[in-house]
Backbone bond lengths (Angstrom), bond angles and torsions (degrees), N, CA, C in turn:
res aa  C-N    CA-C-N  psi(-1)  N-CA   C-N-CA  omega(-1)  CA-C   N-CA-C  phi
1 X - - - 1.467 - - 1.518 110.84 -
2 X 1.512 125.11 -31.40 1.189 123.28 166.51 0.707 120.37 -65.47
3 X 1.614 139.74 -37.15 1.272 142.66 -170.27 1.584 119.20 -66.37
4 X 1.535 99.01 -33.79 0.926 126.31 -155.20 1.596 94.64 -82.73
5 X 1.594 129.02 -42.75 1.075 125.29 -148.74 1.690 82.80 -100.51
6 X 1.257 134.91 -45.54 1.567 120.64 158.50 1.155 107.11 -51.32
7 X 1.600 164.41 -3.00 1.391 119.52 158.62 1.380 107.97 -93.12
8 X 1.482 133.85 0.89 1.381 138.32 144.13 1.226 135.94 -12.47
9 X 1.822 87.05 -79.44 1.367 134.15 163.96 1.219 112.12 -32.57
10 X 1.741 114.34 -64.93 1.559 126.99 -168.01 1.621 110.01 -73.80
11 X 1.789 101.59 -18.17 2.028 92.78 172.00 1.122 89.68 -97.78
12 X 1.515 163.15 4.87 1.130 142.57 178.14 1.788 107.62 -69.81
13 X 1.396 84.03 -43.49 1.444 105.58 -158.66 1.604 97.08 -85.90
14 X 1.372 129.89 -16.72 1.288 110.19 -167.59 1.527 82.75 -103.33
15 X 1.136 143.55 -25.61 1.247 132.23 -179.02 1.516 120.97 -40.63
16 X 1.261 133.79 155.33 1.585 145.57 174.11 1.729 95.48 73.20
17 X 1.168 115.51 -10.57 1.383 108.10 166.23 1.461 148.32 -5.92
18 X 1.608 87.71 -64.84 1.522 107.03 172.10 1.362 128.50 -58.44
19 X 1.369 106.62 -27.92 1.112 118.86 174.24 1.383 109.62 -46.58
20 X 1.422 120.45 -74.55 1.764 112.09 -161.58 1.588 88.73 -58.33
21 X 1.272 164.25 -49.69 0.975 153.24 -177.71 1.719 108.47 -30.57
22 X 1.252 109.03 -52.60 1.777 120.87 -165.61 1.486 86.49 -72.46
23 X 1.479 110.46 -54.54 1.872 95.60 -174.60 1.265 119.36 -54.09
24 X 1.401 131.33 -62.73 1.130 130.98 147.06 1.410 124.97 1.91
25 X 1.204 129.19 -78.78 1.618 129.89 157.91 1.385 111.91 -57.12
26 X 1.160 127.54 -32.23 1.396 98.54 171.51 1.906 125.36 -87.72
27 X 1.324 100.98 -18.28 1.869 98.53 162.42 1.588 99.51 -68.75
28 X 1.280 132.27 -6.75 1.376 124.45 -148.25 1.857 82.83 -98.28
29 X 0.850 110.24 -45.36 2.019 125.70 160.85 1.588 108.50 -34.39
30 X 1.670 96.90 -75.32 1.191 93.70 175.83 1.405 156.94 -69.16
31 X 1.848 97.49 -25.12 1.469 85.59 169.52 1.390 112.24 -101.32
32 X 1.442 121.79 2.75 1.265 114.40 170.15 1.663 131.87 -54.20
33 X 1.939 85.91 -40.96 1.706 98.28 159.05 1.755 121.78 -53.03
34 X 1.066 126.32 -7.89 1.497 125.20 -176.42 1.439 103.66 -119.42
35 X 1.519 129.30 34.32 0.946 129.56 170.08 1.769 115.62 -95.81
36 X 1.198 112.95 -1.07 1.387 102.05 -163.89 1.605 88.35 -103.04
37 X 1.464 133.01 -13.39 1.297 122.45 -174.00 1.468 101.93 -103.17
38 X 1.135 121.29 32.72 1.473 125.66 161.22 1.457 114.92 -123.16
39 X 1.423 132.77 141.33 1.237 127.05 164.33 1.788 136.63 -31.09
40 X 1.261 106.48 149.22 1.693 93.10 -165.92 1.488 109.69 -69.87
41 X 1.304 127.00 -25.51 1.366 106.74 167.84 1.539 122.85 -79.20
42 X 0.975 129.90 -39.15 1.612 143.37 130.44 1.475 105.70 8.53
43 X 1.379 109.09 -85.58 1.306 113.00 166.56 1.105 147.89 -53.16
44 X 1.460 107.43 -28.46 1.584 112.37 166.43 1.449 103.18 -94.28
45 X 0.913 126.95 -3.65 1.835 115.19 168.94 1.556 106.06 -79.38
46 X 1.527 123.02 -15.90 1.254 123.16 -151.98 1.555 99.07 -101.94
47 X 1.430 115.91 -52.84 1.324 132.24 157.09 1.065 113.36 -39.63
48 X 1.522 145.03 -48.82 1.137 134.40 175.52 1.513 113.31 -82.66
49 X 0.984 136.19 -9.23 1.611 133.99 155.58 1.419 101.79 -66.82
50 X 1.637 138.48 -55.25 0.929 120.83 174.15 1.470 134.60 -52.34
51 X 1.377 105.48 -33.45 1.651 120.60 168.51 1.965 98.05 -48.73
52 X 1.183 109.63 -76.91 1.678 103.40 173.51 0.974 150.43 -34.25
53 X 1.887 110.71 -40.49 1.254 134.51 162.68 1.927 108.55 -62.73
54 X 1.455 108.74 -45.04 1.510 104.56 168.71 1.197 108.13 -48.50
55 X 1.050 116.63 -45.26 2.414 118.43 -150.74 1.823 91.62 -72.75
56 X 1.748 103.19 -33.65 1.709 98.54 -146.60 1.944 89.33 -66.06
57 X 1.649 101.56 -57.12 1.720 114.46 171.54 1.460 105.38 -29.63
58 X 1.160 123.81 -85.85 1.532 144.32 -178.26 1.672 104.54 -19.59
59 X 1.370 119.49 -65.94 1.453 130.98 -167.05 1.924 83.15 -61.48
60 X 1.241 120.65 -79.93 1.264 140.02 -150.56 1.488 92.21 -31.63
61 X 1.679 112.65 -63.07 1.628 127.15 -164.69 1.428 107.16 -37.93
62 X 1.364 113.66 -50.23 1.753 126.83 -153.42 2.109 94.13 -117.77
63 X 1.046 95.95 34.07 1.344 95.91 171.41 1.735 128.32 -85.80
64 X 1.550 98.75 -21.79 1.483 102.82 154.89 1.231 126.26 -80.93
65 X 1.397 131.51 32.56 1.453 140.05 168.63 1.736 98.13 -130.52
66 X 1.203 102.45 114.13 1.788 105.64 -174.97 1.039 116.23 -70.85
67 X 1.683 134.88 -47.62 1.393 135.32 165.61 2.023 117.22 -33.66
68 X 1.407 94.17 -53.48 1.197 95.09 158.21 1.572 154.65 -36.95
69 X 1.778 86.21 -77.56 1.633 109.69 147.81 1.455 131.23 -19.51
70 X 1.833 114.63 -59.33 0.846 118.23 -168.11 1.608 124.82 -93.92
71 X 1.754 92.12 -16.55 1.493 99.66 176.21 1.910 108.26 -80.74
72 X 1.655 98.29 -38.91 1.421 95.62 172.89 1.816 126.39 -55.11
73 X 1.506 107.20 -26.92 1.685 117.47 157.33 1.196 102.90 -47.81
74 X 1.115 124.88 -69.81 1.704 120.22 -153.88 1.270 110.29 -55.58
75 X 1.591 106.57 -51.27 1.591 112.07 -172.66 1.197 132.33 -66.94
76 X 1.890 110.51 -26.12 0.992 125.34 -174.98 1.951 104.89 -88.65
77 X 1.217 115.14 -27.45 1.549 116.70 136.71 1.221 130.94 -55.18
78 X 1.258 138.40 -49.91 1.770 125.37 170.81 1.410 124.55 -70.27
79 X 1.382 101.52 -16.76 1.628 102.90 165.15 1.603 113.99 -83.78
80 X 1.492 129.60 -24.15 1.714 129.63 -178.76 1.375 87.94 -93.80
81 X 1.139 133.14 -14.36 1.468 126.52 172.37 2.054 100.17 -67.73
82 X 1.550 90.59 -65.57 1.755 92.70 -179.62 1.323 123.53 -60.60
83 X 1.162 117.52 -23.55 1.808 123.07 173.25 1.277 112.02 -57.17
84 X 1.497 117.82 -48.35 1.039 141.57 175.89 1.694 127.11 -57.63
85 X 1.504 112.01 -30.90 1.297 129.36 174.52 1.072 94.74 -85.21
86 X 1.398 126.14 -40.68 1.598 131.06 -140.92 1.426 95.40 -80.01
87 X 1.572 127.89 -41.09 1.221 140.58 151.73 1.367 142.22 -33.22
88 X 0.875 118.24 -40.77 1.378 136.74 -162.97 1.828 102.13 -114.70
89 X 1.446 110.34 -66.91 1.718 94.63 177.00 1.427 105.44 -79.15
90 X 1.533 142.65 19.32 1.519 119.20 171.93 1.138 130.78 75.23
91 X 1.550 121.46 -10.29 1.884 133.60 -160.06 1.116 98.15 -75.49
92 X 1.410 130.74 115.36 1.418 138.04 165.33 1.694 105.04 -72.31
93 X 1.069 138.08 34.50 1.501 143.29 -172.32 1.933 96.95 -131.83
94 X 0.909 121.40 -62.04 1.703 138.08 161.49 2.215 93.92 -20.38
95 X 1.289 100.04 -51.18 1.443 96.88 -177.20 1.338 118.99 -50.35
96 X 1.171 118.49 -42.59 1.363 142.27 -144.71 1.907 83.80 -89.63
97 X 1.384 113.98 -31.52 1.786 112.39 -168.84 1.496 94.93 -92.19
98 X 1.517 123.33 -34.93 1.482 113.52 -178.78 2.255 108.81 -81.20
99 X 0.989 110.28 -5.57 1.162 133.96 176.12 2.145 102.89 -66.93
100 X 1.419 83.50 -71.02 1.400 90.54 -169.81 1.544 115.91 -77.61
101 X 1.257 124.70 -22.64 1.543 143.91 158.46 1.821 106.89 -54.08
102 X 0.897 123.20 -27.92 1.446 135.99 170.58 0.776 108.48 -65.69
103 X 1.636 116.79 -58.62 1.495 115.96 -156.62 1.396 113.94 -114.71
104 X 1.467 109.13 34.70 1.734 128.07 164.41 1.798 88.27 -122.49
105 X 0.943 115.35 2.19 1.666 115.92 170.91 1.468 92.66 -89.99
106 X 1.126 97.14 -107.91 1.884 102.19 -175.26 1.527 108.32 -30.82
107 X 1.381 130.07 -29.55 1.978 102.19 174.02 1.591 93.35 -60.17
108 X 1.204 133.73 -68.94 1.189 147.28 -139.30 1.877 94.84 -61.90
109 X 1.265 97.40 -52.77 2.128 93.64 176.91 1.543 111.75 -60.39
110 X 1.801 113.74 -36.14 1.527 121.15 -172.34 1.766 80.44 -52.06
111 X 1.488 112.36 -74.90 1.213 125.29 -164.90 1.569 112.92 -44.54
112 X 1.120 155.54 -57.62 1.094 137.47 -154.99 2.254 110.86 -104.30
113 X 1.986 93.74 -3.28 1.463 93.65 166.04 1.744 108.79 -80.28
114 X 1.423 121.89 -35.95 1.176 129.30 168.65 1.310 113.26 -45.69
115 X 1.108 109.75 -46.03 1.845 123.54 -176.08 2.078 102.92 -60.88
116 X 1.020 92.13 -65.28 1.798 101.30 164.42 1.474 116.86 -42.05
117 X 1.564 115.54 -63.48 1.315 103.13 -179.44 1.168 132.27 -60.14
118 X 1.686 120.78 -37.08 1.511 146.36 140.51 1.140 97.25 -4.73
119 X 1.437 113.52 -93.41 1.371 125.53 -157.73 1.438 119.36 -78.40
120 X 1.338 113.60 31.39 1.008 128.71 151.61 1.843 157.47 -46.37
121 X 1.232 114.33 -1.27 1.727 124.26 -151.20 1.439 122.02 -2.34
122 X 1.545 115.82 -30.68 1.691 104.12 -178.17 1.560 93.70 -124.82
123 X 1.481 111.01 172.52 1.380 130.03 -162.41 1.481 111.19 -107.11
124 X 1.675 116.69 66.09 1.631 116.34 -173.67 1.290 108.32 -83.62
125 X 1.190 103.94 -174.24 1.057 128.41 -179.67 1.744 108.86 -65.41
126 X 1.474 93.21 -44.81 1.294 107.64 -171.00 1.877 104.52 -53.81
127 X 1.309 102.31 -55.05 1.276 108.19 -171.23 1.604 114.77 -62.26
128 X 1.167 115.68 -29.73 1.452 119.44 -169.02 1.689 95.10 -83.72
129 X 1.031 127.36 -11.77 1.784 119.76 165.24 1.477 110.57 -84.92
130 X 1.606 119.20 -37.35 0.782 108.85 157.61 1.548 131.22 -51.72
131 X 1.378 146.80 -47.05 1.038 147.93 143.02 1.188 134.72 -1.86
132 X 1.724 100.01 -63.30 1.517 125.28 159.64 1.301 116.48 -48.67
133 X 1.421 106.28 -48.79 1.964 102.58 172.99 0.974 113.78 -55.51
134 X 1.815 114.56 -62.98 1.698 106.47 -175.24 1.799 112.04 -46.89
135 X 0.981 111.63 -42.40 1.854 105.99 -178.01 1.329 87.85 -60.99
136 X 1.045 153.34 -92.39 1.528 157.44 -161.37 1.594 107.74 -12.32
137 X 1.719 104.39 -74.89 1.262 123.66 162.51 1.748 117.83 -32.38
138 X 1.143 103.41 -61.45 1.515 102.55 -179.13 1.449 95.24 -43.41
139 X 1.491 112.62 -82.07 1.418 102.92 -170.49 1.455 153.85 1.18
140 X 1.798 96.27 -61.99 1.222 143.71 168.34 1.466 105.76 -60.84
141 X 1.446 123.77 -42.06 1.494 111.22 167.16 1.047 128.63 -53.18
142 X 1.716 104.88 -35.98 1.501 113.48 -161.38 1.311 93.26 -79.08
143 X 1.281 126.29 -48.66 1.240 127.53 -148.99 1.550 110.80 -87.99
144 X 1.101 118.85 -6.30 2.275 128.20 134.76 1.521 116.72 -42.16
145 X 1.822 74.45 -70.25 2.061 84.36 169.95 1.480 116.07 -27.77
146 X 1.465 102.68 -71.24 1.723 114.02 -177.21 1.382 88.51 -30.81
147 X 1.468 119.46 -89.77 1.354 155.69 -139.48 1.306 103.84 -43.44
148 X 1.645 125.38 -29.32 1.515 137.18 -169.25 1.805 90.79 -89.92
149 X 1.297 102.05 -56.15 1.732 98.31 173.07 1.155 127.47 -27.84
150 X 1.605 101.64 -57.83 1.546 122.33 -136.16 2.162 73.82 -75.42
151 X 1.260 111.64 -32.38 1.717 118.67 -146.37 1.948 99.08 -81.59
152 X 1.649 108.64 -11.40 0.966 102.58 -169.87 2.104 105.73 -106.04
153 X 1.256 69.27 -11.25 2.009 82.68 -175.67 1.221 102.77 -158.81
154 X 1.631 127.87 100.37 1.133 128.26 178.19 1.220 132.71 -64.54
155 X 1.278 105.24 -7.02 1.439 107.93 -174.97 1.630 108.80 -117.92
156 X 1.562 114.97 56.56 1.334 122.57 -151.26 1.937 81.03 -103.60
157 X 1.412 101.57 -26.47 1.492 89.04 -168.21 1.531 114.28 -133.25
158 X 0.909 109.26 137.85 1.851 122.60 -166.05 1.530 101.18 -71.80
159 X 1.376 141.76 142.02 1.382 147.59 -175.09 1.571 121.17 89.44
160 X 1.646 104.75 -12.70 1.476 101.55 179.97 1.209 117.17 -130.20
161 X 1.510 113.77 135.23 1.737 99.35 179.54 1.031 163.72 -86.03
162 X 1.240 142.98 110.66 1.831 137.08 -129.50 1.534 92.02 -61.36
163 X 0.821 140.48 5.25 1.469 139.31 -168.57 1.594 102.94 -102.08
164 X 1.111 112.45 -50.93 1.847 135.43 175.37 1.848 91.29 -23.56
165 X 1.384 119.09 157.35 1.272 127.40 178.03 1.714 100.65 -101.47
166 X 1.206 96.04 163.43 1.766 104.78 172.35 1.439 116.16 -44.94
167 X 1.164 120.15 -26.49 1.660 117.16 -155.37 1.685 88.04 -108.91
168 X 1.475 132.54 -37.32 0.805 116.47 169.99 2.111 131.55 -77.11
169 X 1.471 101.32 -6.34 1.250 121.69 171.11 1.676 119.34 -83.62
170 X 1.759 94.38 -28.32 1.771 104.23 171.57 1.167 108.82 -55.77
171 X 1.467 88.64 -61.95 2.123 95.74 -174.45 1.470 121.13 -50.40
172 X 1.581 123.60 -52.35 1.195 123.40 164.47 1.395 124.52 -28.61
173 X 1.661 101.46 -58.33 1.250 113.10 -157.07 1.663 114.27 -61.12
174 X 1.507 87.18 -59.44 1.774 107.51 156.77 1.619 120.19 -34.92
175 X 0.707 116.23 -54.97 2.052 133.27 169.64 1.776 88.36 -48.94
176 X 1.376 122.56 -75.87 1.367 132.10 177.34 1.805 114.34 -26.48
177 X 1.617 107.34 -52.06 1.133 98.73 -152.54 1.359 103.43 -89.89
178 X 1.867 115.24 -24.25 1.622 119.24 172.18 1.886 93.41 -62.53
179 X 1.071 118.31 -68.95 1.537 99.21 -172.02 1.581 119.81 -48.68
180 X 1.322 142.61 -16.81 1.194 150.02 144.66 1.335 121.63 -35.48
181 X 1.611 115.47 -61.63 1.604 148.01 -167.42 1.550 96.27 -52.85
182 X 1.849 98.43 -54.06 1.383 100.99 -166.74 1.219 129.77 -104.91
183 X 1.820 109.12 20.18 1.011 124.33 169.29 1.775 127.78 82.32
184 X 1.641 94.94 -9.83 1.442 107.47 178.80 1.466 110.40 -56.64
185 X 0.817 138.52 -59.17 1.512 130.10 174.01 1.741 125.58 90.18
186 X 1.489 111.87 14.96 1.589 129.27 174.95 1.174 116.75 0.88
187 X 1.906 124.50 -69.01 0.981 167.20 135.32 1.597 89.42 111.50
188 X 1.638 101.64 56.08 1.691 85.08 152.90 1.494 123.73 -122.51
189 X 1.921 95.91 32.04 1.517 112.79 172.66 1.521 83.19 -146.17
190 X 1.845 116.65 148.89 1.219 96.34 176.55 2.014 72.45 -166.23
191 X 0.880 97.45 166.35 2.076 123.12 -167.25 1.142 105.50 -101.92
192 X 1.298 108.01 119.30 1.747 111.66 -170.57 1.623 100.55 -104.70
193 X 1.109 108.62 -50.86 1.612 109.80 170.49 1.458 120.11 -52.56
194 X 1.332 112.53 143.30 1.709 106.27 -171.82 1.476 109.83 -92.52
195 X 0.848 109.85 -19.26 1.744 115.79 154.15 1.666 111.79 -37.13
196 X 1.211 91.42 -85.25 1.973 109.15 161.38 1.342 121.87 -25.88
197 X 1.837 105.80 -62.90 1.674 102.68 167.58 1.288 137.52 -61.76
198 X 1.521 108.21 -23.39 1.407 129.91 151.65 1.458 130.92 -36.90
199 X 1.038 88.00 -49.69 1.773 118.75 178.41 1.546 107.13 -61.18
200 X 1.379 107.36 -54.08 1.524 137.36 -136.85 2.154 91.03 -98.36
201 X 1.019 123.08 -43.32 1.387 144.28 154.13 1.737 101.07 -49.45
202 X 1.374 117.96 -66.29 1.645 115.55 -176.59 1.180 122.69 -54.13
203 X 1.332 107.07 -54.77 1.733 119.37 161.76 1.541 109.37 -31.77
204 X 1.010 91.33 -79.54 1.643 109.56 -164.64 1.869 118.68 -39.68
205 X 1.838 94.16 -43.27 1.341 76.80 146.87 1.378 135.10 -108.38
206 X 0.960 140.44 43.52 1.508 155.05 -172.09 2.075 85.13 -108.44
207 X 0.910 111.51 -18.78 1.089 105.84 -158.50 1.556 104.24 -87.65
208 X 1.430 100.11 -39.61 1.627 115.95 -175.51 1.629 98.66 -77.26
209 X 1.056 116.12 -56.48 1.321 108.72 168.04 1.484 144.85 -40.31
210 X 1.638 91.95 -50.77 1.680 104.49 169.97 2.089 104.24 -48.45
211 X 1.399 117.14 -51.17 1.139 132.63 -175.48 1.980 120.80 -43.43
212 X 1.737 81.92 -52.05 1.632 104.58 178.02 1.417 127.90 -71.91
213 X 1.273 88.56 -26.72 1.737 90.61 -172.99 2.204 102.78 -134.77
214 X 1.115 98.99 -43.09 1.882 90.90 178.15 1.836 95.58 -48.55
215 X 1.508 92.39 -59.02 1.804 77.54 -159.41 1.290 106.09 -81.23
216 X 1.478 108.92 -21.14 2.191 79.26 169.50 1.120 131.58 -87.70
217 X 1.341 97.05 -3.92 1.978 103.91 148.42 1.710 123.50 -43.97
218 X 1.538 96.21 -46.04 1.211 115.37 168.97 1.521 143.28 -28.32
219 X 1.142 66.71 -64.59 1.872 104.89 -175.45 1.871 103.69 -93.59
220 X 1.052 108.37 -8.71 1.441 116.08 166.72 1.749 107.68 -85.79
221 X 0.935 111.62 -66.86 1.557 119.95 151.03 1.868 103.58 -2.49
222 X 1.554 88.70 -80.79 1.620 106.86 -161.83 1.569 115.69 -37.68
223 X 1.787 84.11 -57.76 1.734 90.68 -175.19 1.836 106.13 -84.24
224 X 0.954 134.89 6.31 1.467 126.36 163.85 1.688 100.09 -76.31
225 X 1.262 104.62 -45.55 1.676 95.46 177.16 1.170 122.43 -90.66
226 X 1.359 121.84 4.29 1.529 125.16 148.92 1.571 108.59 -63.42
227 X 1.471 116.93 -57.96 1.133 105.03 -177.55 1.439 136.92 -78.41
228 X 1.660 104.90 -13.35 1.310 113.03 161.07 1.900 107.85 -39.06
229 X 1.268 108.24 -76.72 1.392 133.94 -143.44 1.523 94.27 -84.60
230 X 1.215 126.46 17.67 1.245 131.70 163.82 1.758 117.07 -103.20
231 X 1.393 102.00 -40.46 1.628 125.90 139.44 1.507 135.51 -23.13
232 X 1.479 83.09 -66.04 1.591 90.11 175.74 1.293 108.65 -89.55
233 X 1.311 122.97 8.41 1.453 118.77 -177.07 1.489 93.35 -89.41
């Protein structure tokens, strides 16, 4: 009966969760957009606080899953470890390791928030933000992807300038990959490399898909337990 009334306890409390996760990515939207009217070191000091503030949210959200927990410690340590080097000796190569340390972070959160919402039985609130993150998250993968591209050949993408700094190429890119995700298609950034269009093609439908089948999984969910509990009524 104790056990029982502590694992209660522990969904009471882990419930609405996702939320600071979704906020989190979405200040991560917003102030990234106000990075280009600040100085370049300015900006990359600011960007990389946000990189931290994501990992600290991220770990916290999925902290009642231990595999998680503990791998998200490590990672979210070797990246304030690399910020930190990356800082101090100057190595524009260090980027490229806090780059990819990110984005074995977010697969691993895409991956184990999906796992949560999954295993879900009813259709809350809670879960449907969760949802929203993983689309968010996806995004954010792609838009690394770009970001590793854009870092290896600057001129991988038409509308932005190989000259632009990292923090101002994040934001772009990011802007790029939500208009991708959601199919809008602006085209006043667009992937010249076929690598990129590759990318930019995968997204796009991951996007239609996530739509067609995650959430009408969803909503399949909903009304099975509408009609359950109409049953047992």
């Amino acid at each position: 009966m104790t056990n029982l009334t502590a694992k209660q306890d522990n969904d009471e409390e882990y419930e609405g969760n996702f939320l600071y996760l979704l906020f989190s990515m979405i200040m991560l939207v917003l102030v990234s957009s106000t990075l280009s009217y600040m100085s370049e070191s300015l900006a990359h000091l600011i960007w990389e606080l946000m990189i931290m503030g994501t990992l600290i949210i991220g770990v916290w959200t999925l902290a009642h899953d231990k595999s998680w927990f503990y791998t998200g410690i490590v990672l979210s340590g070797i990246i304030v470890v690399l910020v930190i080097v990356a800082e101090v000796s100057k190595l524009h190569w260090i980027s490229y390791l806090i780059i990819l340390c990110w984005y074995l972070f977010y697969m691993m959160a895409f991956v184990f928030t999906t796992k949560a919402v999954l295993s879900s039985r009813e259709v809350t609130a809670n879960s449907i933000i969760g949802a929203i993150c993983i689309f968010m998250m996806a995004a954010y993968l792609w838009g690394m992807a770009y970001n590793v591209i854009a870092m290896v050949d600057p001129t991988a993408f038409k509308g932005i300038d190989p000259a632009e700094p990292m923090s101002g190429k994040f934001t772009q890119l990011n802007y790029f990959s939500f208009v991708t995700i959601t199919t809008l298609g602006y085209g006043d950034i667009s992937p010249v490399l076929p690598i990129a269009q590759s990318l930019a093609v995968l997204e796009a439908m991951f996007g239609q898909f996530f739509i067609a089948i995650f959430v009408a999984g969803m909503v399949g969910i909903h009304v099975a337990n509408k009609l359950e509990t109409r049953r047992s009524g």
